[in-house]
N, C-alpha and C positions, 0 to 999 in steps of 0.2 A: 221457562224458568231460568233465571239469573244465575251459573252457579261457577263454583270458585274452587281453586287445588288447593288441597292443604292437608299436612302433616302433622299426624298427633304420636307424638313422643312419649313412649309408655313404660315406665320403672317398675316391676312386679314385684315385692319384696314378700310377699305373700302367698307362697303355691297354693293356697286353701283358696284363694279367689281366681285362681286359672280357670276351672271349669266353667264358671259367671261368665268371665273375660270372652269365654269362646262363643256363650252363647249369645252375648251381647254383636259380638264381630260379624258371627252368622245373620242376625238380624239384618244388619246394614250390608251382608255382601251385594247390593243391588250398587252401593255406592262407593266401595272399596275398590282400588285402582290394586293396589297391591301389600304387600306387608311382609317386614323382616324382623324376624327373633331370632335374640343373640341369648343362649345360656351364660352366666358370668358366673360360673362356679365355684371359682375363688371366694366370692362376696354373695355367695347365695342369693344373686338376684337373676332377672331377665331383663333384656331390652329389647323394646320391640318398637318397631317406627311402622304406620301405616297410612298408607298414601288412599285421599279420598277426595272425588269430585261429585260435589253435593251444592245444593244452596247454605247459607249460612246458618240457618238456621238448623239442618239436619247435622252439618259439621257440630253447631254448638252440643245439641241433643246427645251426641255419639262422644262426645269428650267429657261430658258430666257427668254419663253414666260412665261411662268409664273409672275417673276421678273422685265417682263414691264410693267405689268399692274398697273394702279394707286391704290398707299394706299395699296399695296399685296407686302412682301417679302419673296423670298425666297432663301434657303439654300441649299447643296445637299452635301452627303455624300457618295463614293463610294468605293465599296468595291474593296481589294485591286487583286483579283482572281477570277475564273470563278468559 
């Protein structure tokens, strides 16, 4: 299997969709390299970057659930080689 680093960029503006967020991330810990949450408690949000080595297609799957969830966005950056 073909597969590729990439980082998905995650804005939480929503603590009512954290719990989701976790369970969703548990899902895919087979493919998660690592992950960092910053509280921004100034701006009532979270940032959180999570590093995954997956085929392109599980990265897609893992960024979209993500990006439906209410008041949560995110981003995904992926590397351009194995």
């Amino acid at each position: 299997m073909d597969t590729r680093v990439a980082i998905i960029g995650i804005i939480v503006e929503n603590y009512n969709s954290v719990d989701t967020l976790n369970d969703i991330l548990h899902e895919y810990r087979s493919v998660i390299i690592g992950r960092m949450g910053i509280p921004y408690r100034s701006k009532n949000i979270s940032v959180m970057s999570i590093a995954v080595d997956a085929d392109a297609d599980t990265i897609n799957a893992l960024s979209g659930k993500i990006g439906k969830l209410n008041g949560v966005s995110a981003k995904t950056a992926i590397s351009g080689s194995n």
